[in-house]
ROSE-482521 format. One record per residue: x, y negated, z negated of N, C-alpha, C in turn. Coordinates in pm, whole numbers, padded with zeros to 5 digits, always signed. Last residue first. Example, Ala and Ser with C-alpha at 12.3 -4.5 7.8 and 13.67 -1.06 7.14 Angstrom:
2
+01285+00225-00708+01367+00106-00714+01290-00003-00787
+01319+00569-00780+01230+00450-00780+01320+00330-00780
end
This chain:
211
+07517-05285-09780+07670-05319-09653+07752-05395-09792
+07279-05210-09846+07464-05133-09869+07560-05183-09809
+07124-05440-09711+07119-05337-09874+07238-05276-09940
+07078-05318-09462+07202-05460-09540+07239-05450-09668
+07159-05032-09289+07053-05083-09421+07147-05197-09472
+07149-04856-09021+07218-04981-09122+07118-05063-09182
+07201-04542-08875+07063-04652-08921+07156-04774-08999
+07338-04478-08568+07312-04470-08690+07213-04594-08755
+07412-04511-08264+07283-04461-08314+07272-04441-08438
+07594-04692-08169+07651-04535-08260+07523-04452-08254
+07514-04934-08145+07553-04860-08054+07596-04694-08056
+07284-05029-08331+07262-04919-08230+07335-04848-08119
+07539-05045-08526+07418-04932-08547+07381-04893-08406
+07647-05270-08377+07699-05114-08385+07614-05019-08422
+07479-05457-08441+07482-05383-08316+07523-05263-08324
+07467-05427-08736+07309-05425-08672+07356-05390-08559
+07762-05555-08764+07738-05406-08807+07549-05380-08706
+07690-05784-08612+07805-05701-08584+07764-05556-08634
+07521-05928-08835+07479-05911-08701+07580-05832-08603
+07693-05896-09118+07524-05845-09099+07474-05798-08923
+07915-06076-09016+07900-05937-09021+07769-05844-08990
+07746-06312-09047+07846-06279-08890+07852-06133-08891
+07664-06261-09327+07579-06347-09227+07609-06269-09088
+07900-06246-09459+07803-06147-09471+07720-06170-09373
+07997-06485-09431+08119-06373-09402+07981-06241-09369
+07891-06678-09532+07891-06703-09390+07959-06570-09357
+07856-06583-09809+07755-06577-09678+07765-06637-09555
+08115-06614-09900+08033-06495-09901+07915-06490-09770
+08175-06904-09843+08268-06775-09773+08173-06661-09725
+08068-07138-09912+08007-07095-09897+08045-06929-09817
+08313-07268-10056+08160-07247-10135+08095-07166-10051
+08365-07396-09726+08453-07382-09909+08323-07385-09944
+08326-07249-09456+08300-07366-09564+08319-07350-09673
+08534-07013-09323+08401-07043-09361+08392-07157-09427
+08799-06931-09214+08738-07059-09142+08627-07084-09249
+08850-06731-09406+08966-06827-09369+08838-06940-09329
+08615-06503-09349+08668-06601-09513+08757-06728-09450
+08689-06449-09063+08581-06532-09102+08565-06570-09232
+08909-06338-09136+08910-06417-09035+08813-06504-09072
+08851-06083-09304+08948-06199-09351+08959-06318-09276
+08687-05951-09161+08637-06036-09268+08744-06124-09311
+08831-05878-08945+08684-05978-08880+08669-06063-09046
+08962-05700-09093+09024-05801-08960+08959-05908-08998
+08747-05497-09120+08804-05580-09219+08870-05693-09199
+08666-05384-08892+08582-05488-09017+08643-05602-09062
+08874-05402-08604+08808-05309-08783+08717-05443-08862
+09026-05462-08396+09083-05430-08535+08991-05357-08640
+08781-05400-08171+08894-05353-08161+09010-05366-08304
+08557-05486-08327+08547-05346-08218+08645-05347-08198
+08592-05710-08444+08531-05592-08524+08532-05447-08450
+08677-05918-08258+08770-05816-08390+08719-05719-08429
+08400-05906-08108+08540-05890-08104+08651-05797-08148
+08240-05992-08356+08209-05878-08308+08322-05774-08159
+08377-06200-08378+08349-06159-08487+08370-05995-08421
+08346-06377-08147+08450-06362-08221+08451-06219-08309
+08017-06380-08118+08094-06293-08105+08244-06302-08101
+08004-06576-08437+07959-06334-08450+08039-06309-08313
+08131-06750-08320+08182-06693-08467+08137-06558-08464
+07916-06836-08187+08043-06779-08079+08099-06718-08206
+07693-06950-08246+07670-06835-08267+07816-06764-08211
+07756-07232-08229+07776-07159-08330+07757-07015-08355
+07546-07258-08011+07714-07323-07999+07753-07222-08114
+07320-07018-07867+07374-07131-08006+07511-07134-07992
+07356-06700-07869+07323-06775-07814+07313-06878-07933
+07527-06415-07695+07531-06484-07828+07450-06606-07803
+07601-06049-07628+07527-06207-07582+07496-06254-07711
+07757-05762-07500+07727-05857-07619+07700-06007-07544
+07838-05481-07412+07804-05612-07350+07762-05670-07495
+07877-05174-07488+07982-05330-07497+07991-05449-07415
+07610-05167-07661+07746-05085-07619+07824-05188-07576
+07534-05430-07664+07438-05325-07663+07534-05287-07564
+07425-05680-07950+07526-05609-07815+07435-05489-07812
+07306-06048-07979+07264-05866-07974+07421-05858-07899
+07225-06306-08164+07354-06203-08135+07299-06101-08123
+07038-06502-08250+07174-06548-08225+07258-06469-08156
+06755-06442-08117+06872-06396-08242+06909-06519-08190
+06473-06399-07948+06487-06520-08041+06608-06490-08191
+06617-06318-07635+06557-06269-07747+06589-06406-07881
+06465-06236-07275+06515-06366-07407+06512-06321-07561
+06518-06044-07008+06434-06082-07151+06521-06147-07244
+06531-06218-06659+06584-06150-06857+06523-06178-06959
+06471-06305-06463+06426-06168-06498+06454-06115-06608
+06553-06523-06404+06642-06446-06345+06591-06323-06394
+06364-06713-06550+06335-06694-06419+06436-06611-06323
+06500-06657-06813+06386-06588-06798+06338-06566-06660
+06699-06817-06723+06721-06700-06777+06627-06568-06764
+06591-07089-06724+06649-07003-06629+06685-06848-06670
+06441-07090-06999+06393-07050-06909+06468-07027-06812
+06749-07086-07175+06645-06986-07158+06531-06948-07014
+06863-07312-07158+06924-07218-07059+06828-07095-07049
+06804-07473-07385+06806-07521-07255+06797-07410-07181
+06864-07215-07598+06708-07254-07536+06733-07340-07417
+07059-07013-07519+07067-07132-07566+06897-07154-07530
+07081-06636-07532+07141-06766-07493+07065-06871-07566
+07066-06319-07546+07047-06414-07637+07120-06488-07563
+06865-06012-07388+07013-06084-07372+06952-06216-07503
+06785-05657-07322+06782-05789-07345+06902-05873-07384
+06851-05487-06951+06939-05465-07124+06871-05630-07210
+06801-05472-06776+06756-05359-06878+06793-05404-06958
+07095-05621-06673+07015-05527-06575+06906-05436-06717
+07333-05694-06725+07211-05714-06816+07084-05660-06763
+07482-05733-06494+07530-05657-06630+07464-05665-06738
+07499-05847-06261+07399-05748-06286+07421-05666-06389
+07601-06093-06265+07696-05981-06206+07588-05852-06218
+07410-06247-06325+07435-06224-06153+07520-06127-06135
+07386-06196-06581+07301-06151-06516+07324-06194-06395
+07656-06305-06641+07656-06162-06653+07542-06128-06572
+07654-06568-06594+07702-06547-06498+07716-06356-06498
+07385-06634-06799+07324-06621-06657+07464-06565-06607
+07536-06608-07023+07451-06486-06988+07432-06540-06855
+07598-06853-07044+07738-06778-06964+07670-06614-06941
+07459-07015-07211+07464-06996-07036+07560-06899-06992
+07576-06840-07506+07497-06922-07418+07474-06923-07263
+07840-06614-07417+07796-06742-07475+07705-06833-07421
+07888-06305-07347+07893-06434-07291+07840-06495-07417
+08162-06007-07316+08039-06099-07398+08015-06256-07326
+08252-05697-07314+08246-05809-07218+08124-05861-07291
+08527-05484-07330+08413-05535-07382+08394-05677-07306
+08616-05240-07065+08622-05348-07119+08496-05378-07196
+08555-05010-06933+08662-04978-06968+08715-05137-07075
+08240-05040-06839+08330-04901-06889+08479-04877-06966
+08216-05245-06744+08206-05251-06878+08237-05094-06944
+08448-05420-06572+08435-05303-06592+08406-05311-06754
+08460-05745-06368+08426-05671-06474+08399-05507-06483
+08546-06001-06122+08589-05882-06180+08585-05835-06289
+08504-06239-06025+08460-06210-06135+08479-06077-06148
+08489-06373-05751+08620-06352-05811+08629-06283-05975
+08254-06380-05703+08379-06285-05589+08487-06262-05669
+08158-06602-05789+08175-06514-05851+08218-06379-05838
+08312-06770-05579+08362-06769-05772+08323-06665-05845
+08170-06743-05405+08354-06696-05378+08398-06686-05529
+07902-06802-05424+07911-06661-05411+08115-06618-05437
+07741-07000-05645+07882-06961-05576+07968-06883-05549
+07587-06978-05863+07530-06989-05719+07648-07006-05567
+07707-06956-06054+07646-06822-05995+07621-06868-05871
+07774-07218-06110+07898-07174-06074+07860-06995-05995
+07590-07408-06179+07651-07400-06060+07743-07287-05994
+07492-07336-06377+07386-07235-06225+07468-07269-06157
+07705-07386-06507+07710-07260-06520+07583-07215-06387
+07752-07647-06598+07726-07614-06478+07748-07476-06434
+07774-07720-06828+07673-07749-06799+07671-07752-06690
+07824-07407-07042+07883-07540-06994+07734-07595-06886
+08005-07086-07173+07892-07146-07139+07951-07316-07091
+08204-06809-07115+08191-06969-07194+08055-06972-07121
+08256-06471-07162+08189-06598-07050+08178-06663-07133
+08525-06277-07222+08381-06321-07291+08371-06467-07185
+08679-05946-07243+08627-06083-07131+08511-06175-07190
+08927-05772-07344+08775-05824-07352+08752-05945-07244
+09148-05634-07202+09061-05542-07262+08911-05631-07274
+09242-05789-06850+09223-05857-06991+09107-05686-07044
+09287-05697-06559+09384-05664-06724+09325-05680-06825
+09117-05874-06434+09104-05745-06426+09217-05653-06522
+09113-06156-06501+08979-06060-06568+09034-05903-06556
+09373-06278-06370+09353-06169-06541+09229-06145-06603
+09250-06384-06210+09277-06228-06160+09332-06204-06292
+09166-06624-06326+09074-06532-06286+09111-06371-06304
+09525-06724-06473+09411-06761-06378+09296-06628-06348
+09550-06864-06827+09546-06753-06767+09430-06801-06628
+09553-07154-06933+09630-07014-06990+09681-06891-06894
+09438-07437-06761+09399-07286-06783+09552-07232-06889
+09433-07720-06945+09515-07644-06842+09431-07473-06888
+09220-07968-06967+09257-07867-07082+09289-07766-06939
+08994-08261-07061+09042-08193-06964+09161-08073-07040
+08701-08335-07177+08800-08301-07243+08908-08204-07132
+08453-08458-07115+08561-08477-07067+08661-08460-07102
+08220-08275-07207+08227-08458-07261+08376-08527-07209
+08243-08067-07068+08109-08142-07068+08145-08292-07123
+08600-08061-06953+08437-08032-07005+08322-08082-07027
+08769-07955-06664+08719-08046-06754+08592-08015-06838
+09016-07753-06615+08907-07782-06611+08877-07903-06704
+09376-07661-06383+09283-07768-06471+09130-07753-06519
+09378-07498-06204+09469-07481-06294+09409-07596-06397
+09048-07244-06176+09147-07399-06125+09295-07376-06229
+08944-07079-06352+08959-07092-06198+09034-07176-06113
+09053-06946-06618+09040-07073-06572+09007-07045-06425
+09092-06876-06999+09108-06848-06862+08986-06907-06746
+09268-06884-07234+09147-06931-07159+09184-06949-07082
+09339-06597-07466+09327-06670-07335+09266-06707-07280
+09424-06427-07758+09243-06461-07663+09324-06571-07563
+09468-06118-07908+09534-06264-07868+09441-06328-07729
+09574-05885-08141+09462-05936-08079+09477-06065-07992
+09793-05773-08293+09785-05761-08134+09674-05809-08061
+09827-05883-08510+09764-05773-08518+09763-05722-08376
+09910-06185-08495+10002-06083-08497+09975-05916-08566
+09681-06265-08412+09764-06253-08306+09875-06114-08350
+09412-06326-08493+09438-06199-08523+09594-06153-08425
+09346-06595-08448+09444-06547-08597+09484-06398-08593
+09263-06554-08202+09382-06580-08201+09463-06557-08367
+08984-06578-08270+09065-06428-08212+09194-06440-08252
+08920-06787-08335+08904-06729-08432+08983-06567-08397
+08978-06958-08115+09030-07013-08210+09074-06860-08298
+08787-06881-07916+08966-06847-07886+09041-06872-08013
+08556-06927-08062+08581-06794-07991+08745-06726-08000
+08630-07214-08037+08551-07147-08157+08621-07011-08086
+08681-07259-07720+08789-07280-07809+08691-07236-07979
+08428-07194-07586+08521-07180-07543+08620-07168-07689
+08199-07370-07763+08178-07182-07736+08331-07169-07685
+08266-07622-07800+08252-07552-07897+08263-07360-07885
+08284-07709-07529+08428-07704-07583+08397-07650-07700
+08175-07624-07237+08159-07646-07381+08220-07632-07503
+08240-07688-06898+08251-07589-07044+08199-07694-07150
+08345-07831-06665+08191-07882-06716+08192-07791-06885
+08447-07536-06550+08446-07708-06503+08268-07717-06605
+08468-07226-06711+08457-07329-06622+08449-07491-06628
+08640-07009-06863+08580-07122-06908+08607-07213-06779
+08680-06669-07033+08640-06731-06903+08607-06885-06932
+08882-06553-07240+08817-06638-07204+08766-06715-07151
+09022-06258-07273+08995-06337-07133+08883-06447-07204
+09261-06103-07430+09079-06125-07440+09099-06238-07355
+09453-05804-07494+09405-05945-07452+09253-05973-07398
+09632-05618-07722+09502-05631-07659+09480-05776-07619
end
């Protein structure tokens, strides 16, 4: 299974590489994350330059696709050939953004109804594109997922593994990285908001209580 990590000029080197970091342990499970590029080069918000992996036209192979965020993300909607080049099927792919990277789902019209989580900078644009804002870190809703906060990329990592290896994947992944001392609840934390989507994507009830 391959996971597309979209990441434009200007990115945010925490949502991009967090995300790719935490997939990638799952390599020799078949899980394996690629950042993927429009250029053969991008640079990032603090100038961290970094070769694509993979160019665009592996949106249309890749099983997941998750949008980076960065600080030119209105730039990049407002560019009708880039986002020409954005090829998504949420029928047949999971597809998540990070922070700003909801605005490049809400131009593809993949939030249409659906509420979304991004960054407070990025909120009011967000809101002036017609999306409802929600004050999480992490909704999905069937297999769009939006994360918002540099740090919130760990649930969708999380929520990732969790839809294509299993729980359990997700929990050994997120023990590995968590802060010494603090495993249990950073593990229960990421999960807590993974299992809450799936509830509603299944329609079953989830009580934390038993998890």
């Amino acid at each position: 299974m391959q996971v597309a990590v979209v990441t434009f000029d200007g990115f945010n080197e925490v949502d991009s590489f967090v995300a790719s970091s935490l997939i990638n342990r799952c390599r020799e499970d078949g899980l394996e994350a690629f950042i993927t590029t429009p250029t053969s080069h991008v640079t990032s918000m603090n100038g961290v330059e970094v070769a694509g992996q993979r160019p665009m036209e592996f949106l249309t192979e890749a099983d997941v696709v998750l949008i980076g965020s960065g600080v030119r993300t209105r730039d990049v909607i407002a560019d009708d050939k880039l986002v020409d080049r954005i090829t998504l099927d949420p029928a047949r792919q999971l597809i998540g953004s990070q922070c700003s990277g909801a605005l490049v789902l809400a131009r593809l019209g993949l939030l249409d109804g659906r509420p979304a989580c991004t960054d407070q900078k990025t909120r009011r644009f967000a809101e002036a594109m017609g999306l409802s804002v929600l004050d999480t870190p992490f909704h999905a809703d069937g297999n769009i997922a939006t994360a918002g906060g540099c740090l919130a990329s760990q649930y969708l990592a999380a929520w990732v593994i969790t839809r294509t290896l299993g729980e359990e994947a997700a929990r050994a992944v997120l023990d590995y990285v968590a802060p010494v001392g603090e495993n249990a609840d950073t593990v229960e934390r990421a999960l807590s908001h993974v299992r809450t989507a799936d509830a509603l994507r299944t329609g079953t009830a989830y009580h934390p209580a038993e998890a």
